[in-house]
Each structure stands twice: as structure tokens, then as C-alpha cells.
N, C-alpha and C positions, 0 to 999 in steps of 0.2 A: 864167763862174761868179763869178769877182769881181766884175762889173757888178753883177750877181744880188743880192750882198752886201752893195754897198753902197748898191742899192736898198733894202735893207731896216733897214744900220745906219743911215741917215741918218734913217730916220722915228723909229728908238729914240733914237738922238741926241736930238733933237728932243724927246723925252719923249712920243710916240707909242706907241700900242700893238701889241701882240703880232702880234694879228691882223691888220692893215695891216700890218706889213714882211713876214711870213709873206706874206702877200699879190702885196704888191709886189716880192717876189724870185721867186715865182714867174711874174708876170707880163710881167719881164724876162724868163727860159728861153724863157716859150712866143710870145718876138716871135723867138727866134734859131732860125733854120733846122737850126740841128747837132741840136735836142732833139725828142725826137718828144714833143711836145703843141704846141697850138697850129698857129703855122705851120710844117712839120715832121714834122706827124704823118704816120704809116705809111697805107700805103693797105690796104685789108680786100680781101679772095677778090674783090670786086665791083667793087676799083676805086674806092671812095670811103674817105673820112675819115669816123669813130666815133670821137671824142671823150669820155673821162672824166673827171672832177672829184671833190673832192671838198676840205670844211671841215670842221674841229670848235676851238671854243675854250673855254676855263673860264678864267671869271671869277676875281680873286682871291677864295679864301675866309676869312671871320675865324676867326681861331687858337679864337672860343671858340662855332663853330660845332662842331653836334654832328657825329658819324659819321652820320648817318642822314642828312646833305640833303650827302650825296657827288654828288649831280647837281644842287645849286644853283648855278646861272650858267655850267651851259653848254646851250651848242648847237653845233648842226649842220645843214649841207646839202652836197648834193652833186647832180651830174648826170650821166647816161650815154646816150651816143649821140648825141652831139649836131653835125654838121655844118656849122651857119654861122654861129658868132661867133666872136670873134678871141681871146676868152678864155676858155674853160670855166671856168677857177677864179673870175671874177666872177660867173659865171653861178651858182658854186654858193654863193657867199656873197649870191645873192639870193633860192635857196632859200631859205637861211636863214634872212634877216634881212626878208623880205617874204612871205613864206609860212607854213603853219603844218604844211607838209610837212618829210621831212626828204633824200627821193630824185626826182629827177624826169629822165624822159627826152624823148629824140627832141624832136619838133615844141615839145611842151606847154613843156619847158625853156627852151626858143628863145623861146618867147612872152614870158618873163621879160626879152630884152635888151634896152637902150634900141636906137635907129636906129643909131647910132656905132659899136655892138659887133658888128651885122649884116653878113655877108658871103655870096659869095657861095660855096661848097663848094670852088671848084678855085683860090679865092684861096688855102687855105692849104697847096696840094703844093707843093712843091719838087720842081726835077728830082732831087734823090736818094733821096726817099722814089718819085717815078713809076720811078726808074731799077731798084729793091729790087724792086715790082714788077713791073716787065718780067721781071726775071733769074728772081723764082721764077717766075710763070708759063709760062716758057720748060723749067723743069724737069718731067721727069714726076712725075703725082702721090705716085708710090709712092716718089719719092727725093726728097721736098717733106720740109726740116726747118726745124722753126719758127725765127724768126730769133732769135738770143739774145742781142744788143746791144737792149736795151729803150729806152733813153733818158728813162723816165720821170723827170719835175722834180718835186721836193717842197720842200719847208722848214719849219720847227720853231723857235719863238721862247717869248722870256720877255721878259718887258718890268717894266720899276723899280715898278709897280705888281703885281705878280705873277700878270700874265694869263699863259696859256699856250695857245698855238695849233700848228695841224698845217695843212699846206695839201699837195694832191697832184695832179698833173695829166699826164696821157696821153692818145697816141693810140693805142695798143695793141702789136699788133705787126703787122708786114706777112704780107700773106694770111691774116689770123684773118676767121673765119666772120661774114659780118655778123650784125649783133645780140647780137655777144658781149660782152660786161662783165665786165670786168677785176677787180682788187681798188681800183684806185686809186679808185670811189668806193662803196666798200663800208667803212663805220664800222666801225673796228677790226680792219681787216685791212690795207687802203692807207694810212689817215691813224688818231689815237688824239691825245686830249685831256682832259686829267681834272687836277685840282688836284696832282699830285703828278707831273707830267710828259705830254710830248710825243713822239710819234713820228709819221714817214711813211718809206714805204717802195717800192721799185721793186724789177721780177722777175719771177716765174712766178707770173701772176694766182691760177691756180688752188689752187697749194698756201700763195699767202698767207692764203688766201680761208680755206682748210682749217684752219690755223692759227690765224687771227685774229690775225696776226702782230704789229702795232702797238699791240692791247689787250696782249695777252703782254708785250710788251715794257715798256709802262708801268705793266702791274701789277707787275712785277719790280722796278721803280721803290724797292716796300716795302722790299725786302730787300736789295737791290746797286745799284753805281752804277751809270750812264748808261754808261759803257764796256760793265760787264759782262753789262749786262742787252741792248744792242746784239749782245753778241758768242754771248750767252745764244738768243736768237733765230735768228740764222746759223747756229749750233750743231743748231738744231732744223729749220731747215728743210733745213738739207744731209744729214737723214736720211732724206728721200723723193728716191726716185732720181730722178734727170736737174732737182733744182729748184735755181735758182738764185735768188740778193735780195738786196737792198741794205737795209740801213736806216741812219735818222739818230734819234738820238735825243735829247731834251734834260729836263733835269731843274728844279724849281720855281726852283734855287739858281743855273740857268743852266750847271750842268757838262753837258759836249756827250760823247756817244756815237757813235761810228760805223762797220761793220760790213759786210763784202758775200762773196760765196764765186763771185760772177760774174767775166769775163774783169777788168772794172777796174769801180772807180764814183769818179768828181769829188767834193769836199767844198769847198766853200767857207765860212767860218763867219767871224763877228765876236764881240770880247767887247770892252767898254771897255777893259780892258786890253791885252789884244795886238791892238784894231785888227782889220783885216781879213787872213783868210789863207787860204791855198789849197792842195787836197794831192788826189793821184793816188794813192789807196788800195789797198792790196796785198789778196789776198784771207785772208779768215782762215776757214779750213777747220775741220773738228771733228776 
């Protein structure tokens, strides 16, 4: 996680933007085996890797731009199902920035990676995601419960220019039905970008999905801080039974938010001030 971090403060250091360390810290998680994206991810009901992604960033905007061009200088891409490159979140920042789409899946996604990025499927299991499932399918199906350590990687940045980015990246969870898509690349529910803040988020795809959990989050942005609009969201989703989330969230001024109601979630963050730092988040219930 610190790796992660300082992947990311070194390119802001540098006077780099948002979207690059956002980037680049996620791209560190998904080379380390503990995190299910990348290499790591979970295996699905079939035995393979289904891969999510997902980007959005906003430009800075001038103070004497109107309310109406609220979607001037951002974009997005993301990708879903995707089984042989070594990083989905590249993959979705070339939806982005080479396509005039904003979702793309399976094979077609894949077509977008250079030769470098291509792999082969069983390059990115780990024996602990094959070992996951071996154990559930060894269970019978009537006492198959989904697995609730998610491990999805995201990150949330502001850079001295006042871009603001979201980056989010998963392999789902182990024994999910093939062809299922998560929230992690679903716009405004896994990842959230817009001039007044950032969010991504990890959990129970389906009722982030339901929620819109990371738009939520940074429209609250209006009216409360980054803490409370974090803790604002957690609050909400721990009202549909059995769902659990994590989110990270950040605001244009760079004050950092963060929130979970699952067994734990990791926080790594940087600010030029305090440097790099790391914390093992407690849950905060409603």
C-alpha cells in the first residue's frame, strides 16, 4: 500500500497530474498478488479471471466558468471482463483517451492493449486465488457463501493544477457467475469524478451499483466534507442488508475522506505535508 503511494506521490511531486499517480498507484496493487485485480484476481464459477476497470477525471475548471458546462473537461473509460492484460486500469484509460466510447468489454477491450500488456489468462492466478477456488467448489452449493474479503484497489487524486481523478480496479469475487460486472467499472458507482471532487470505491458490486455510490458521495462534496460525505455513504449502504463498502474519497482542496463497514479496508494516502502514510481502518457502522 505504501509502494502504491509513493507511486503515485512521486509523479505529483514532480508536478504531474492527477490522473497519472491515480494511475500509477493503482497499477502498483494490481502487479501485487495479496489484491484481487490484476494479478491476483479471483477466479469466477468457471475457473477463469473477469477483470473490471474503470477511469473518470475533470479537468481543472475556471472559477468564472458558468454552472452549466459542469461536464467540461471530463472524461471517462472503463472496461469489464476482461482476461489477458496485466492491467485493466490501462486498458480503461485507453477507452478513454483513444476511443469515443465510454465502456468496453471481453475480447473488443483487449484489442485496445499494446503487445507488452498482453498475457496469457493463467498468467495472472495465483495459487491463492486457485486455492479460494478449490475450497468453495469443494462446498455444496446450498452452503456456497459469497466470499466477503473483496480486495478491490482504487485511488483518488488532486494535483497543483486542480485536476481530479478516480481510478478502480478488480477481479470480482471468487465463484461469481461468469459474465458478471461489478460496480468497479460502472461510472458513478465504483469510480466518481467531477470538478468538486473524487471518489472510488470497493464491496458489494450490486448495491454500489444500486446506489450510485461514488456519484453520491461527491455530490455531498456540496454540502459536507470528504470525511463526512465518506462516512455519509457507508451510512447508506449499510441499510441494505448483508452489503458491505469501502470508499476513499477526496476533495478539489485535497482534504481526504475514508469510510468502510466491511471486516477491514487498507488506506494509504500522501499530502505534501504529512508525506506518505498508512492506516488499517476500523469499520464505521450506522
Amino acid at each position: 500500500m505504501i509502494a502504491a503511494a509513493e507511486a503515485g506521490a512521486a509523479i505529483l511531486r514532480e508536478g504531474g497530474s492527477a490522473l497519472d499517480a491515480a494511475i500509477a498507484a493503482v497499477v502498483a496493487l494490481e502487479d501485487h498478488p495479496l489484491f484481487n485485480a490484476g494479478y491476483g484476481s479471483m477466479l469466477n464459477a468457471a475457473g477463469k479471471i473477469e477483470m473490471d476497470a474503470g477511469v473518470m477525471v475533470a479537468e481543472h475548471a475556471a472559477r468564472s466558468a458558468p454552472r452549466t458546462d459542469a461536464m467540461t473537461g471530463i472524461a471517462t473509460g472503463a472496461v469489464a471482463a476482461v482476461s489477458r492484460v496485466r492491467h485493466p486500469i490501462l486498458l480503461a484509460r485507453a477507452v478513454m483517451e483513444r476511443t469515443p466510447h465510454i465502456l468496453m468489454v471481453g475480447s473488443g477491450a483487449e484489442g485496445l492493449a499494446p503487445e507488452a500488456e498482453l498475457c496469457a489468462p493463467g498468467d495472472l492466478v495465483t495459487p491463492r486465488a486457485l486455492a479460494r477456488w478449490r475450497k468453495l467448489k469443494r462446498l455444496a452449493p446450498g452452503s456456497r457463501r459469497r466470499e466477503r474479503r473483496h480486495g478491490t484497489v482504487g485511488a483518488v487524486a488532486v494535483d497543483s493544477r486542480g485536476m481530479l481523478a478516480a481510478a478502480t480496479s478488480t477481479g470480482g469475487y471468487s465463484g461469481k457467475l461468469a459474465g458478471r460486472v461489478g460496480d468497479s467499472p460502472i461510472l458513478g458507482a465504483g469510480f466518481f469524478a467531477d470538478h468538486g471532487g473524487a471518489a472510488s470505491a470497493t464491496g458489494r458490486g450490486e448495491a454500489i451499483i444500486t446506489l450510485g455510490l461514488c456519484r453520491a458521495a461527491v455530490m455531498a462534496l456540496r454540502r459536507v466534507t470528504a470525511r463526512a460525505a465518506a462516512a455519509g455513504a457507508i451510512a447508506a449502504i449499510s441499510r441494505i442488508p448483508g452489503a458491505d463498502a469501502g470508499i476513499v474519497v477526496i476533495d478539489r482542496a485535497g482534504n481526504i475522506g475514508y469510510a468502510h463497514n466491511a471486516e477491514s479496508m487498507e488506506v494509504a494516502m500522501f499530502d505534501s505535508n504529512r508525506g506518505v502514510r498508512y492506516e488499517l481502518v476500523k469499520p464505521r457502522r450506522a
